[in-house]
VEXDREN-2710 file (C-alpha; in Angstrom, 1 decimal):
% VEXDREN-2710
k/r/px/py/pz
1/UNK/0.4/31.7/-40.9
2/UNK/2.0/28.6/-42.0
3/UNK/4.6/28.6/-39.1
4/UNK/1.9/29.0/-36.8
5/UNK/-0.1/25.8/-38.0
6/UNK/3.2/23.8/-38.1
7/UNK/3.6/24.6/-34.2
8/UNK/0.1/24.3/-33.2
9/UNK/0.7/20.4/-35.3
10/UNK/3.8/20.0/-33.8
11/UNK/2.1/20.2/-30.1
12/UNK/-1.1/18.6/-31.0
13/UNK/1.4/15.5/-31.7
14/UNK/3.1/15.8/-29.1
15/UNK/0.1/15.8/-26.6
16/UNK/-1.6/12.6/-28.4
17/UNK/1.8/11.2/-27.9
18/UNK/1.7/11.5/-24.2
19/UNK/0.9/8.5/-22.0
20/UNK/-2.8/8.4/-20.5
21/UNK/-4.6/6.3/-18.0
22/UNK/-8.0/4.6/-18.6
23/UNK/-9.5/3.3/-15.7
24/UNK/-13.6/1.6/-16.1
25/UNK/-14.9/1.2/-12.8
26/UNK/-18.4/-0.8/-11.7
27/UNK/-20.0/-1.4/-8.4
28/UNK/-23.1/-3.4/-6.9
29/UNK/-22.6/-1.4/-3.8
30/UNK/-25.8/1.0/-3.6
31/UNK/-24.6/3.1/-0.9
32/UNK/-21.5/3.9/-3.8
33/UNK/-24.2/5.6/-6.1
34/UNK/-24.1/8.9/-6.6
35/UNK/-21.7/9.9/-4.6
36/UNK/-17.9/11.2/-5.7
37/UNK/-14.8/9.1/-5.7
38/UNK/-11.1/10.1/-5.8
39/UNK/-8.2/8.9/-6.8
40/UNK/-5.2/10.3/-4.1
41/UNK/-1.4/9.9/-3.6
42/UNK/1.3/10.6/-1.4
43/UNK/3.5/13.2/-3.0
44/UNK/5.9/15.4/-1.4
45/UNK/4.6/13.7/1.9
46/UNK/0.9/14.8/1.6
47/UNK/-2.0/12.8/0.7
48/UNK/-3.1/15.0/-2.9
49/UNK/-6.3/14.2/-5.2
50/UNK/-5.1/13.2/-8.6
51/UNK/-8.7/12.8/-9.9
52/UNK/-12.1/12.4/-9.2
53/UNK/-15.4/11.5/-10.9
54/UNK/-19.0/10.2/-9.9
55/UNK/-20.9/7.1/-9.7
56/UNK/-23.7/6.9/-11.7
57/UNK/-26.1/3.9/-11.9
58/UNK/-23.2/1.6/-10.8
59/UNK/-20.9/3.2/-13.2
60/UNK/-17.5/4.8/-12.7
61/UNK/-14.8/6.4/-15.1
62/UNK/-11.1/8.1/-14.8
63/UNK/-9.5/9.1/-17.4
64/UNK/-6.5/12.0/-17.7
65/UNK/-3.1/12.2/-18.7
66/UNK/0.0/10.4/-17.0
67/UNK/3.3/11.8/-16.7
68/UNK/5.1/9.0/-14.3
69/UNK/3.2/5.2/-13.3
70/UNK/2.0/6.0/-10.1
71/UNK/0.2/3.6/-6.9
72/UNK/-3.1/5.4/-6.0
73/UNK/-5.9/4.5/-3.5
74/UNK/-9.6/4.7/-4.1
75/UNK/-11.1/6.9/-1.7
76/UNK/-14.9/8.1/-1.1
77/UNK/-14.9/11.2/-0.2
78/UNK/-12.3/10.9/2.5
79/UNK/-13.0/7.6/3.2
80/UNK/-10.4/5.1/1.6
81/UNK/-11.7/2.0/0.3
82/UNK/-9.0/-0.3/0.7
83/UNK/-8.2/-0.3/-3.2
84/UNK/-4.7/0.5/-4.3
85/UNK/-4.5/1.4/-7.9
86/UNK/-1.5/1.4/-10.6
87/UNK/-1.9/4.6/-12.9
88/UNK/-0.1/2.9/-15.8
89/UNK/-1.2/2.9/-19.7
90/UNK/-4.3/1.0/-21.0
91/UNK/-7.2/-0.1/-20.1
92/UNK/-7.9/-0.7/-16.3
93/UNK/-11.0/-2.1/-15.0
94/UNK/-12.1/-1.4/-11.4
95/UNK/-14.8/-3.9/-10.1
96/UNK/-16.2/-3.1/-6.3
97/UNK/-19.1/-5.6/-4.8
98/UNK/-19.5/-6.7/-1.2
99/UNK/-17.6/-10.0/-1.7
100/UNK/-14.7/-8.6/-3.7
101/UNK/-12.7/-6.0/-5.3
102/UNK/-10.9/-6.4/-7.8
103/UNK/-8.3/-4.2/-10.5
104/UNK/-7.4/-5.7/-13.2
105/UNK/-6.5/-5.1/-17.1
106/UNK/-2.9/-3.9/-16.8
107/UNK/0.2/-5.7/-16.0
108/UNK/1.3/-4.3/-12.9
109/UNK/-2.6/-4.0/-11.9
110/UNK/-2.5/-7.7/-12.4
111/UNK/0.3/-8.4/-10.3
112/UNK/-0.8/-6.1/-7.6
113/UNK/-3.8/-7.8/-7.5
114/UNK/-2.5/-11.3/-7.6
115/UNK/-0.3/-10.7/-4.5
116/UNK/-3.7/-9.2/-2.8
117/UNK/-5.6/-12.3/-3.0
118/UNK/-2.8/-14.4/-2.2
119/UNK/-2.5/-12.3/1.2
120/UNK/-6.5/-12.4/1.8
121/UNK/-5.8/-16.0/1.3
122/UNK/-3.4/-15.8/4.7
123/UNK/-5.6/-13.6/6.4
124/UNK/-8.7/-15.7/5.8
125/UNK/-6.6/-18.9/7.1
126/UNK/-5.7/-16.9/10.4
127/UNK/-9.2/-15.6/11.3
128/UNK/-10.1/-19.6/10.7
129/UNK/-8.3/-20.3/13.6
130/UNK/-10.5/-18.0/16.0
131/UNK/-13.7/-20.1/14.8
132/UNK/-11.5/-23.3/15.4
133/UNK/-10.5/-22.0/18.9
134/UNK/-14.0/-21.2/19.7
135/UNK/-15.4/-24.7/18.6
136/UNK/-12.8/-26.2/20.4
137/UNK/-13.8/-25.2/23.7
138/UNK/-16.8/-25.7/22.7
139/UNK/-15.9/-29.3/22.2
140/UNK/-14.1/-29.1/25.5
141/UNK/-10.7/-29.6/25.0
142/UNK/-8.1/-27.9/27.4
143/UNK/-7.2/-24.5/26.9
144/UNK/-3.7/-25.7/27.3
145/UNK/-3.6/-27.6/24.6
146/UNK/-5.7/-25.7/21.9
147/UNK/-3.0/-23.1/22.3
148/UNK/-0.3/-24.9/22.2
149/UNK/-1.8/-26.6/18.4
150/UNK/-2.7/-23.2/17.0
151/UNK/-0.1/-21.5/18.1
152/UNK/2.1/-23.3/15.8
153/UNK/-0.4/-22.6/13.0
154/UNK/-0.5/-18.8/13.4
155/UNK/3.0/-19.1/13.6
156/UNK/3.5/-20.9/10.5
157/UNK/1.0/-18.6/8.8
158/UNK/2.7/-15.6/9.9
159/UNK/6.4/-17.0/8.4
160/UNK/4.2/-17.4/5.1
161/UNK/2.8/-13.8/5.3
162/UNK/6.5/-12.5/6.3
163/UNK/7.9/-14.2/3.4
164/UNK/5.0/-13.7/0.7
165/UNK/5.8/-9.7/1.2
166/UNK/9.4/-9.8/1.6
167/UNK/9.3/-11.3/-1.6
168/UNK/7.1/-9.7/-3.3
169/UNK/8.6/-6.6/-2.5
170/UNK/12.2/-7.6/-3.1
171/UNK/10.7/-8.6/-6.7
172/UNK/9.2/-5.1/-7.5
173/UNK/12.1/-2.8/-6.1
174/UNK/12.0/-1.0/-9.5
175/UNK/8.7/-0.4/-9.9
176/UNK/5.7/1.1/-8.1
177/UNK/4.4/-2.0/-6.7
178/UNK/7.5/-2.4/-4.3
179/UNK/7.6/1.2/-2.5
180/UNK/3.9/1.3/-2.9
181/UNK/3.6/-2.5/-0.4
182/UNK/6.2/-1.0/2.0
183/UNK/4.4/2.3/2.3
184/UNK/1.2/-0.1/3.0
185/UNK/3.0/-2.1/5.4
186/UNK/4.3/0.8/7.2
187/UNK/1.8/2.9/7.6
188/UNK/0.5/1.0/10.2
189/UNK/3.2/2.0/12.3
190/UNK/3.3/4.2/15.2
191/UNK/6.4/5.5/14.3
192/UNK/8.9/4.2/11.7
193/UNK/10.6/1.3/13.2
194/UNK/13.4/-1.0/12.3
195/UNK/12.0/-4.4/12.0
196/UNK/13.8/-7.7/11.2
197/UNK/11.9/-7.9/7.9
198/UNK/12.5/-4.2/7.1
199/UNK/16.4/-4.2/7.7
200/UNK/16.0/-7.7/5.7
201/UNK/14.2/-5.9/2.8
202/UNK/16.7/-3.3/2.7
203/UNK/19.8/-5.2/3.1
204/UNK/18.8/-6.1/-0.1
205/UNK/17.6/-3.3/-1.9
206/UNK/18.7/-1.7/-4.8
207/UNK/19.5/1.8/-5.0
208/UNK/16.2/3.1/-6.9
209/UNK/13.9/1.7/-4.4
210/UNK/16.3/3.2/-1.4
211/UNK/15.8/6.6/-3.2
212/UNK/12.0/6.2/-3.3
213/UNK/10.9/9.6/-1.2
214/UNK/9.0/7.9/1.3
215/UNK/11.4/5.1/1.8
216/UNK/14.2/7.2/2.1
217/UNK/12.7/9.3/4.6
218/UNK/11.3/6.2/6.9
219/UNK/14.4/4.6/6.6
220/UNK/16.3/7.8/7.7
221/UNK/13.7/8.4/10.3
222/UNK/13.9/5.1/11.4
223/UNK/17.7/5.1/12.0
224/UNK/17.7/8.5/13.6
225/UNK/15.4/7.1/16.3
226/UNK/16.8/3.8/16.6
227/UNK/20.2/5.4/17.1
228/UNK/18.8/7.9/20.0
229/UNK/17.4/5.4/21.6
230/UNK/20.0/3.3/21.7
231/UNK/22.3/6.6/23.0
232/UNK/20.0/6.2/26.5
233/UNK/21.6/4.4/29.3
234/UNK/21.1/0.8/29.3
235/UNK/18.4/0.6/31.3
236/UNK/16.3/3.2/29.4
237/UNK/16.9/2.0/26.2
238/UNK/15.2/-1.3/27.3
239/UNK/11.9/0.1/28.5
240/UNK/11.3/3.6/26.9
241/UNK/9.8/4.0/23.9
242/UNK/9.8/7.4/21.7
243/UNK/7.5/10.3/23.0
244/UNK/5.6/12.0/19.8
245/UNK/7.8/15.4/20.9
246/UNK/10.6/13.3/20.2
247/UNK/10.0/12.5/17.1
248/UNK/8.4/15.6/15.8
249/UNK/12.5/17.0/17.1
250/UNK/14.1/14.1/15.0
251/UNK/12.0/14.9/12.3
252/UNK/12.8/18.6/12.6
253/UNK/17.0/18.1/13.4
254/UNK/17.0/19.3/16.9
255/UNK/17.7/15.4/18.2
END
């Protein structure tokens, strides 16, 4: 009997020993009321549910055990809100209204978060332009001219935004918050490409981030189609782009 109790101590140690997450979420939004939000990740190259739990009178809570720090998105149902998420240790507070969202509470969540508003801050200068194009010709100065002026301005804006993720991911390569704003900026692809700031990124990076699983696989991807295109006769190369069979045979080793 005594053996028994010293095992069952041994594990109930063990288990209170084991890193958790802790995430207080609140809303204004009414349409978020009752219904069920999840907590999902890429792993092994599918989109899984980690966790899930209800909105009740504005309120929100997750809360579960954590074997590895992990970057999440907040989805409803399966609609994603837009909120990336660092599963780390302590206390993370989740704040959703119609003007902002906002994670904070944790170091990385702080980070994350800081780098977010920086690039809403870029995003909110180049939708400015649009208005001060539209006033503009409103004012009736040439068309010629209003696009030569903010041209250079979306231009400059652009370098900023370039350089602000470059950055930020070259400073997070090993942590979550670097594969997890690659993924982001990615994703948005049609199929992986090689841009000038991707082969930038990874001229530089170090050999944890380049065996990340999904930025291994882009990156392999990406070179495999790259390299077949570039195996076309010249004048091919210059005008075709990859047909989805094409891929899906790269993808499988038949290219």
């Amino acid at each position: 009997m005594n053996r028994i109790l010293y095992i069952f101590a041994v594990i109930t140690t063990l288990a209170s020993c084991a890193d958790s997450y802790n995430i207080q979420g609140a809303s204004s939004v009414s349409s978020l009321d009752g219904s069920k939000l999840y907590l999902k990740a890429v792993k092994d190259q599918k989109v899984q549910n980690i966790d899930s739990c209800e909105v009740v009178h504005g309120k929100f809570k997750f809360a579960g055990l954590l074997d590895t720090v992990m970057m999440v998105n907040l989805f409803m149902d399966e609609r994603s809100l837009m909120m990336p998420i660092v599963l780390e240790t302590g206390e993370i507070n989740v704040r959703i209204d119609d003007a902002a969202r906002k994670v904070s509470g944790t170091p990385l969540n702080d980070v994350l978060y800081d780098f977010i508003d920086q690039h809403n801050q870029l995003d909110n200068r180049m939708n400015e332009l649009g208005h001060r194009e539209s006033q503009m010709l409103l004012d009736g100065i040439d068309e010629t001219e209003i696009n030569a002026q903010l041209s250079v301005e979306a231009a400059q804006i652009a370098a900023e935004e370039d350089s602000l993720v470059t950055n930020f991911i070259v400073d997070n390569f090993d942590n979550v918050l670097g594969p997890g704003i690659f993924m982001m900026i990615t994703a948005g692809f049609e199929y992986p490409i090689l841009t000038p700031q991707i082969e930038h990124i990874m001229s530089k990076a170090t050999e944890t981030f380049k065996n990340n699983p999904y930025v291994k696989e882009y990156y392999k991807t990406a070179n495999e189609i790259q390299n077949h295109l570039q195996g076309m006769d010249e004048p091919a190369a210059t005008t075709t782009e990859p047909t989805d069979s094409m891929i899906q045979n790269i993808l499988n080793g038949k290219e």
